[in-house]
C-alpha positions as CSV (number, residue, x, y, z in Angstrom):
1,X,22.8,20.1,-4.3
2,X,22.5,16.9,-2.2
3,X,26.0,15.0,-1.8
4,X,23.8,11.3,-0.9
5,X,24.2,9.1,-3.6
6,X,21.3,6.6,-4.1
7,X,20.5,3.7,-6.0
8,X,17.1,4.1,-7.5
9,X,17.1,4.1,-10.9
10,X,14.7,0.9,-11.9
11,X,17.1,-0.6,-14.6
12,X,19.5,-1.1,-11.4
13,X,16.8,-2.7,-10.0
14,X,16.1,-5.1,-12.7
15,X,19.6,-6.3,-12.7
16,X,19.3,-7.8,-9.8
17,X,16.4,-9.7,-10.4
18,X,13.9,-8.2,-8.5
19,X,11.6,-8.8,-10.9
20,X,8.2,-6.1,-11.6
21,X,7.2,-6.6,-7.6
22,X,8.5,-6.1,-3.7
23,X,6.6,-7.3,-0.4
24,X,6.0,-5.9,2.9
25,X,4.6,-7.5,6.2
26,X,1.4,-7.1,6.9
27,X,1.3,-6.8,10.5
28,X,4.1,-3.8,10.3
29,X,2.5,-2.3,7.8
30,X,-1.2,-2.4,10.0
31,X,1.0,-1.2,12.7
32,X,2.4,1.5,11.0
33,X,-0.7,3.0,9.7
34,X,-2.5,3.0,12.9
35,X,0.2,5.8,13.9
36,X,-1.3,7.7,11.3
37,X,1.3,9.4,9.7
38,X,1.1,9.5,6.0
39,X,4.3,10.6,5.9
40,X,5.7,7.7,7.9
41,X,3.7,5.2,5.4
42,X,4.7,6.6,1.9
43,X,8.3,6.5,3.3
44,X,8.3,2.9,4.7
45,X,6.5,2.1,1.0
46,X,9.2,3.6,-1.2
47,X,12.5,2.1,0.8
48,X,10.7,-1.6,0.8
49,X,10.6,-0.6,-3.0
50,X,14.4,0.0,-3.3
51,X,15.3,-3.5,-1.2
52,X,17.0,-6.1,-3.2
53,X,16.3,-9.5,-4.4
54,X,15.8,-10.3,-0.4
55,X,13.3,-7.5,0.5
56,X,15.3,-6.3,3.1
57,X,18.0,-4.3,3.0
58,X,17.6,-0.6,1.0
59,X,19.5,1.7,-0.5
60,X,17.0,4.3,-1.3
61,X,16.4,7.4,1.2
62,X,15.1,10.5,1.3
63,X,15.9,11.7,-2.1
64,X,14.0,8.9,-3.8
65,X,11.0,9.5,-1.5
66,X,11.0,12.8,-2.7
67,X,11.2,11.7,-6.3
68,X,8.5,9.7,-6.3
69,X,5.8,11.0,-3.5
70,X,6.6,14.7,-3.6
71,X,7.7,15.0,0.2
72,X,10.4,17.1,0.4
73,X,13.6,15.5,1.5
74,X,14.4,17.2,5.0
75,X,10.7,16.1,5.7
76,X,11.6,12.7,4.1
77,X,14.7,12.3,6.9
78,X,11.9,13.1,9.2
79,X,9.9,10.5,8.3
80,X,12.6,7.8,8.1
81,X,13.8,8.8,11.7
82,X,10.4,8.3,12.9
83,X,10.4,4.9,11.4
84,X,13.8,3.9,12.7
85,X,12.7,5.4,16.2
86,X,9.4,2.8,16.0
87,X,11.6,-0.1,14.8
88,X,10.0,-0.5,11.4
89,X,13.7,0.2,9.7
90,X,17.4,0.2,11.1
91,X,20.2,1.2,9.9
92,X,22.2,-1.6,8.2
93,X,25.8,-2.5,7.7
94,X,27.7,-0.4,5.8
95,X,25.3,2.4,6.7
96,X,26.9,5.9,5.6
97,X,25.6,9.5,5.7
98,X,26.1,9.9,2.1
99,X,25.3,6.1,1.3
100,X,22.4,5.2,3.0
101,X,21.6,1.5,3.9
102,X,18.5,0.7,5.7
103,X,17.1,-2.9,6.5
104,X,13.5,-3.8,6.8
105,X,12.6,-4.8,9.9
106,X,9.2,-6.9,10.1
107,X,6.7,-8.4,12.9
108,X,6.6,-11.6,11.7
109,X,8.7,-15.0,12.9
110,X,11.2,-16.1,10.3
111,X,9.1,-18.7,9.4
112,X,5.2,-16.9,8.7
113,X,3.6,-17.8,6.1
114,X,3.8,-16.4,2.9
115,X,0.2,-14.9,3.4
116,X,1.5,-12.5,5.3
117,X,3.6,-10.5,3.0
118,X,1.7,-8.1,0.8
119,X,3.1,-8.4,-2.7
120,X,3.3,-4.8,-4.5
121,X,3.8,-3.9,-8.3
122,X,7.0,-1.1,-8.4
123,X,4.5,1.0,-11.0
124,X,2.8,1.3,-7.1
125,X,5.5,3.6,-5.9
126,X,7.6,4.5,-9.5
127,X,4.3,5.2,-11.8
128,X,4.0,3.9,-14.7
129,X,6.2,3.5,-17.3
130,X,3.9,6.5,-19.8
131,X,4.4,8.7,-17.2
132,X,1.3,8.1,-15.2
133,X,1.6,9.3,-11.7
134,X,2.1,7.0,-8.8
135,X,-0.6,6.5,-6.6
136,X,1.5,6.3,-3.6
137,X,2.3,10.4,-4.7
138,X,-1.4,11.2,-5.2
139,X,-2.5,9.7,-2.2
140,X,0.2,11.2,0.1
141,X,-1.0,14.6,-1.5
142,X,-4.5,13.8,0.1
143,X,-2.6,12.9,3.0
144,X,-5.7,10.3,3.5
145,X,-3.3,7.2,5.5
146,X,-6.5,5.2,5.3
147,X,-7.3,5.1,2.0
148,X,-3.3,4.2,1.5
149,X,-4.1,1.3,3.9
150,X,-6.7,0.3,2.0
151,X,-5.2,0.7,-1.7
152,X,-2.2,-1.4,0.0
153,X,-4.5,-4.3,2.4
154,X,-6.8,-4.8,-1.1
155,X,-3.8,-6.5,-3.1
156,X,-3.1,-8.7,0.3
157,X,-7.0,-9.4,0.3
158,X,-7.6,-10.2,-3.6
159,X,-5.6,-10.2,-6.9
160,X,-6.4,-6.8,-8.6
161,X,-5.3,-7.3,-11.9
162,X,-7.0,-10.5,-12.3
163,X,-10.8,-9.3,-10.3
164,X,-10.5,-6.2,-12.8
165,X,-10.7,-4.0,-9.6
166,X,-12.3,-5.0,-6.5
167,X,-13.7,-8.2,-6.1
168,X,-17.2,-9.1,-5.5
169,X,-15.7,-11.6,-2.8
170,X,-14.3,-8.5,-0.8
171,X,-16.8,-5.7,-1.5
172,X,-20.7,-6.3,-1.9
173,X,-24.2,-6.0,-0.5
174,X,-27.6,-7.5,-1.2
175,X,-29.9,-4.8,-2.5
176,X,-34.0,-4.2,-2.8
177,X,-34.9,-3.2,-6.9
178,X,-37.9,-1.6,-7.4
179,X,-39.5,-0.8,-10.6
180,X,-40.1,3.5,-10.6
181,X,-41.5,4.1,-13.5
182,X,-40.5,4.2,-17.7
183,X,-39.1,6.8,-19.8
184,X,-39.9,6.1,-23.8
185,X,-39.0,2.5,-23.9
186,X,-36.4,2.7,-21.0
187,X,-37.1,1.0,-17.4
188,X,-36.3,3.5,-14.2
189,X,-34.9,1.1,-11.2
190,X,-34.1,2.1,-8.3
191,X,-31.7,0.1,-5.5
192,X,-32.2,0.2,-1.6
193,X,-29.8,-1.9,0.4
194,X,-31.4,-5.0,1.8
195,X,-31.6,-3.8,5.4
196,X,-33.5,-6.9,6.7
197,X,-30.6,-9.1,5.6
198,X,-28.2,-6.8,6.5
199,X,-29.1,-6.9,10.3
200,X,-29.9,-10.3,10.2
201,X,-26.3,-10.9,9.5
202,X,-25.1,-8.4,11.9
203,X,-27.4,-10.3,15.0
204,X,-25.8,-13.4,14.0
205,X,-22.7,-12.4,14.2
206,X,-21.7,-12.9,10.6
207,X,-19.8,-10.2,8.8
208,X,-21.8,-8.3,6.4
209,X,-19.7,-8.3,3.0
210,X,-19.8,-4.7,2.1
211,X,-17.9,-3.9,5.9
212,X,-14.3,-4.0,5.4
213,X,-12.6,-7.9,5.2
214,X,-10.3,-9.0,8.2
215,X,-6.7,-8.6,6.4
């Protein structure tokens, strides 16, 4: 049985007026997912979760990364060491080995603008509240870093929960209909992507809309 105490139950949480969301930077988070350890991510993802009011200094460690990603908590200590080894946490005042304190360390000047924090729902990391699994756990499970990235970058690039799902702002393409052919009084149309338009955008140096946004 583990002797570290931790401070992750969300009630906790909600005393201290967190509120329903936490932030990361976005330039530490792009930097950490280019090293490419899924690991590395989910842990970084699940102690910014457990920070206070201020979003920097933690409480939760390897036990609540393996509560809520399913990485086993000697790999979880692995992971956290890597991340204090790269300067994405350190250990804060206070630290103990069986009270762990870890502040957020970010690549950002004191005074960045607020567009670059990514704000994250706690439902991200925790699941939801009916027992749906977190995505943060599914994903790690994949062990696909990239499409964390992208889960992660898309509510920096849009507002989810108010597109419905991805916006037609971030992700679309012109597309070619053609009429092939009628079953009973139903129309058959097919879509081919509008390859003309396509590379005239890409000779012009514009940014074709279904290619991944700048975040």
């Amino acid at each position: 049985m583990s002797d570290i105490i931790e401070d992750d139950a969300p009630e906790v949480k909600a005393k201290g007026h967190r509120g329903n969301f936490f932030n990361i930077d976005r330039k530490s988070w792009a930097a950490l997912c280019d090293l490419q350890d899924i690991n590395m991510a989910v842990a970084y993802l699940v102690i910014a979760q457990g920070t206070s009011k201020d979003n920097r200094i933690s409480r939760w460690s390897a036990n609540s990364i393996e509560t809520y990603t399913g990485l086993h908590s000697s790999r979880a200590k692995k992971a956290i060491h890597g991340l204090v080894e790269r300067n994405f946490l350190a250990y804060a005042k206070y630290n103990k080995r069986t009270v762990p304190r870890y502040e957020i360390l970010t690549k950002r000047s004191r005074d960045a603008e607020r567009h670059d924090l990514i704000w994250l729902p706690n439902a991200l990391v925790q699941g939801t509240k009916e027992g749906e699994t977190s995505p943060i756990r599914r994903l790690r499970s994949r062990g696909d870093v990239w499409a964390l990235r992208l889960l992660i970058d898309l509510y920096q690039a849009q507002n989810l929960s108010a597109d419905g799902g991805i916006s037609r702002d971030v992700l679309s393409n012109d597309y070619e209909r053609k009429h092939l052919g009628k079953r009973g009084r139903h129309n058959i149309w097919g879509f081919q992507i509008h390859r003309s338009l396509y590379n005239s955008r890409r000779e012009s140096g514009r940014r074709p809309s279904s290619s991944r946004p700048k975040l």
